[in-house]
N, C-alpha and C positions, 0 to 999 in steps of 0.2 A: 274394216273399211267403213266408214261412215260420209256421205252423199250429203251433202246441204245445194236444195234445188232452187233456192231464192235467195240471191246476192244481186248490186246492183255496182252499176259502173256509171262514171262519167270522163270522158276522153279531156284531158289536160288542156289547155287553150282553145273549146270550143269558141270559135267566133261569135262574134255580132253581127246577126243577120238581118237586123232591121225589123223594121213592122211588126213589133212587140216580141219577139222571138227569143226562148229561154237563150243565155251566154252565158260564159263561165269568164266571172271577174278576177281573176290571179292578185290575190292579197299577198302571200310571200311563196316558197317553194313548195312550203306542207299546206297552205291553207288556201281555200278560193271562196266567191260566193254563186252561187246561182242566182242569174240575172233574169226575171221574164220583162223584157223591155229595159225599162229602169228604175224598177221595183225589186228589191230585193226577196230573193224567193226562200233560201236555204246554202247556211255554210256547209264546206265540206273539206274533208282532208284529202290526204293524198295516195290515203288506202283508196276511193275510188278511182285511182288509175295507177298505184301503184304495186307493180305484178309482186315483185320480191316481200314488199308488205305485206300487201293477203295472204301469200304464201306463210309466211312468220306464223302469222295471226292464224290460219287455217294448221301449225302442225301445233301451235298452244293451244287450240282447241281439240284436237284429234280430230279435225274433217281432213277427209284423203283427199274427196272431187270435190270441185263447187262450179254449181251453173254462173255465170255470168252474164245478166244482165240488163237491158236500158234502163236509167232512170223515168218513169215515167213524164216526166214533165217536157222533155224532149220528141216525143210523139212526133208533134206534128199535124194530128189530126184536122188544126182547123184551117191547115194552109193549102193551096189550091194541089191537088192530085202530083203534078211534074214536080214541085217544089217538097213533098211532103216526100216523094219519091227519092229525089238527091240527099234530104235530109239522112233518107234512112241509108242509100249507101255511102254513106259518107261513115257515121256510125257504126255500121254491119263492120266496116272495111276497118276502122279504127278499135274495136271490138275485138276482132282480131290480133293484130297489131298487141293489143294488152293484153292477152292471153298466151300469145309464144311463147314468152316463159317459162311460163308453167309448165310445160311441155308434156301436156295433156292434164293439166290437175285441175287446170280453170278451163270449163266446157262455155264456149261460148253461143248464147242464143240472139238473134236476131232482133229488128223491130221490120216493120214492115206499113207502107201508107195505104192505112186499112180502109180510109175512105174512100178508093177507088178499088175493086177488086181484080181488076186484070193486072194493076200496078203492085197490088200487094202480092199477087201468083209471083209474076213474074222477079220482084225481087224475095220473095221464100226463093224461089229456085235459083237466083245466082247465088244467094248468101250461102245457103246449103252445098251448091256446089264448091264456093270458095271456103268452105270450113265449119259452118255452124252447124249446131246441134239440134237446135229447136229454136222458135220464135216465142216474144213476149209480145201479149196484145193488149190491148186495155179493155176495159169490160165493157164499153159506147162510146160510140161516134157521134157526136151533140147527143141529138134525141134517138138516133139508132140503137137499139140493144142489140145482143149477140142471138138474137133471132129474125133480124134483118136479114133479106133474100141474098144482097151480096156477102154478107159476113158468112152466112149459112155457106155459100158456094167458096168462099176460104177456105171454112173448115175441111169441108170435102175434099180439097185440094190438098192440103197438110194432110191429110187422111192417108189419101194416095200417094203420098209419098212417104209415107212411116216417118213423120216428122211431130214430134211432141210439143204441143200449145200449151204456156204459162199464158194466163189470165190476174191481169194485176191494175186494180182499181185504178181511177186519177179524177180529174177534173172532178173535184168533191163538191157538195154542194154548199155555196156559202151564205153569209146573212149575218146581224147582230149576235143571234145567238149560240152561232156555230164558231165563230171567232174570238170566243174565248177558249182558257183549258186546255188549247189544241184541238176543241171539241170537231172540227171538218177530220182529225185523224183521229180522233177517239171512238166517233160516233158512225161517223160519212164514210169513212173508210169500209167498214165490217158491213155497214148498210151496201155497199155498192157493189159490195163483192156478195153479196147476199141477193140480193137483185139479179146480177148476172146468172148464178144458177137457175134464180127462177126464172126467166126467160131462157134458157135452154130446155126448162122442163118444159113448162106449162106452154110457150111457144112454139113445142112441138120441133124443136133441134134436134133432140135425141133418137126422133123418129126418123130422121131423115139424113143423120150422118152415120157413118158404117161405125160397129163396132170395136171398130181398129182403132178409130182416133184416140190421142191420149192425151187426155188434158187434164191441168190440174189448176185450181184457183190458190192463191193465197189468203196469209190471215186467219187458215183455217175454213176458209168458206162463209165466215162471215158467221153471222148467225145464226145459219140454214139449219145447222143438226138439231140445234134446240129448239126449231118452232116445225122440224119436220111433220109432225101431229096434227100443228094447225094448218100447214098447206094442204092435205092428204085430208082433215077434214073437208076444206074447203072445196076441196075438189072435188067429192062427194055433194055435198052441200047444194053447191052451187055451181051445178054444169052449164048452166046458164051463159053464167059470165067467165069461168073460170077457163082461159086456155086452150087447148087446142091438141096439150095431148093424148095419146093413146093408153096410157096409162098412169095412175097414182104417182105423185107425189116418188113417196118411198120406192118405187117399180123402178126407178133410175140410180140409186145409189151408186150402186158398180159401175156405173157407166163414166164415172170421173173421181179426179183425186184433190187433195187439200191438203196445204203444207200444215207442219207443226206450229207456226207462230201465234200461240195460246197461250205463253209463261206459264199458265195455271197445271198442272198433272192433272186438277179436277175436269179442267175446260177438256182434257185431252182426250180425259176415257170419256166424257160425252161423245167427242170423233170418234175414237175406236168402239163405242159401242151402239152408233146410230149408223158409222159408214162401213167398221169392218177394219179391223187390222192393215188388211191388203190396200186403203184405199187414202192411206194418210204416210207422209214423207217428211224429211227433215226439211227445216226452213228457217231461215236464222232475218232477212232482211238486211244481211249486212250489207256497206258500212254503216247504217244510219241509227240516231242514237235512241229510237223505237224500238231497234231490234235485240235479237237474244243474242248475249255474251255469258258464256262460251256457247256458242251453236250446237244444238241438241242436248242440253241441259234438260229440258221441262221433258224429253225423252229418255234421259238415263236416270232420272230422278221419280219416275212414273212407277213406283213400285207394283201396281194391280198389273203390268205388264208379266205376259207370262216370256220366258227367252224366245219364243221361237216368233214372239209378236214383235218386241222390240230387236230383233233382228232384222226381218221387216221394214218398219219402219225408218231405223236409220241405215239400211242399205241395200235390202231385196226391192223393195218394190221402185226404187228409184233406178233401180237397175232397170227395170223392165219400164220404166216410165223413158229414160234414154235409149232404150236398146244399148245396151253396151252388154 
């Protein structure tokens, strides 16, 4: 059995909701665009809502389960609390809907309107009770990071409830320079998901959510594992300015997981040997065309893997990251 924990979905004839709001433009049956307003955002097939497709495509790959979940750009985050809310059970409830098929093979997770935290409690707990598995969150809310007092009181929340948080970049940062190359997903991407750990560390998250919660970033974590030395320096260094928590840098490894989306086997045993076998999971990004084909590739191709790691990897520890 092989677990790929980072798949995304978009629900077929999302509407047009106005007031710059991402919508799905229907080009013919297989093809749509993603609309933010009426700006063109990102074409898309019909693997993102098509259950029998993925399924196809998930047994030519050998993945058994796949998580599914929200594209990010449908959030929501900058639209007022009640609205950001509807968006997401509209989603959650459509989410669903694409996953019956499968008839348990697509694990469906959640989105949730993170910018109010009683509104984001309270739809985790109906989504969960209607079916999902886990929630996807973005790594900030405008200027909010994931060490903000309400995000903190989500986690906790998800915590107690044995519910497992994917954390998945967006709203990248733009400019002249970043708009080439892809450079906001080349560069902005791995940066933001790198940022969000460090604001779980150094912000002092880790101290204050129970050891139960189980979270994992994508991308790999960005490019946390390779400057681990220079945070851990710095926090030493300079207690000064640096953070808030109780311990180093390194002192939080365990405490969280990172998908495989690294193509490189070199990029990988950085992961496996800065966070630990236990702490890194399959991750493919599908449908999008950044992501890894065939899913788990850059894991069964990772020869310094010993068997009992890459077993791990693509199916033990995602096991325990779902409870299943």
């Amino acid at each position: 059995m092989t677990i790929d924990v980072h798949t995304h979905f978009v629900p077929n004839g999302w509407p047009d909701l106005g007031d710059g709001r991402p919508w799905l433009r229907p080009d013919s049956e297989r093809e749509a665009m993603i609309m933010v307003g009426s700006s063109e955002f990102r074409r898309i097939r019909s693997d993102c809502w098509d259950a029998p497709l993925r399924l196809a495509d998930m047994d030519e790959d050998g993945i058994d389960l796949q998580v599914v979940s929200p594209t990010p750009v449908f959030f929501g985050y900058d639209a007022p609390a009640g609205e950001a809310e509807k968006i997401s059970r509209i989603f959650n409830d459509l989410a669903l809907e694409i996953c019956a098929p499968g008839e348990g093979r697509l694990i469906p997770f959640c989105q949730v309107p993170l910018q109010d935290t009683d509104a984001a409690c309270r739809e985790l707990e109906r989504a969960v009770a209607a079916g999902h598995r886990g929630v996807e969150i973005g790594n900030h809310v405008g200027d909010r990071d994931l060490d903000d007092a309400g995000i903190v009181t989500f986690l906790q929340h998800a915590a107690s409830l044995g519910v497992p948080v994917f954390v998945h970049p967006w709203d990248m940062p733009a400019g002249p320079r970043l708009d080439r190359w892809m450079a906001r997903w080349l560069t902005g991407m791995p940066a933001e998901t790198h940022l969000s750990i460090i604001a779980m560390i150094l912000g002092g998250v880790f101290d204050q959510v129970p050891e139960s919660l189980r979270i994992c970033f994508a991308h790999g974590g960005g490019s946390f594992a390779f400057w681990l030395g220079r945070f851990d320096n710095a926090w030493r260094a300079r207690q000064d300015i640096i953070g808030t928590s109780e311990r180093p840098p390194a002192a939080y490894t365990g405490r969280f997981s990172v998908d495989s989306v690294v193509f490189d086997p070199a990029a990988l045993r950085t992961l496996v040997d800065v966070l630990g076998p236990t702490q890194v999971m399959v991750g493919s990004d599908y449908p999008y065309p950044l992501g890894e084909r065939p899913a788990g590739d850059v894991v069964r191709r990772a020869d310094f893997l010993s068997d009992a790691s890459r077993e791990l990897i693509l199916r033990g520890n995602a096991r325990r990251f779902l409870g299943l």
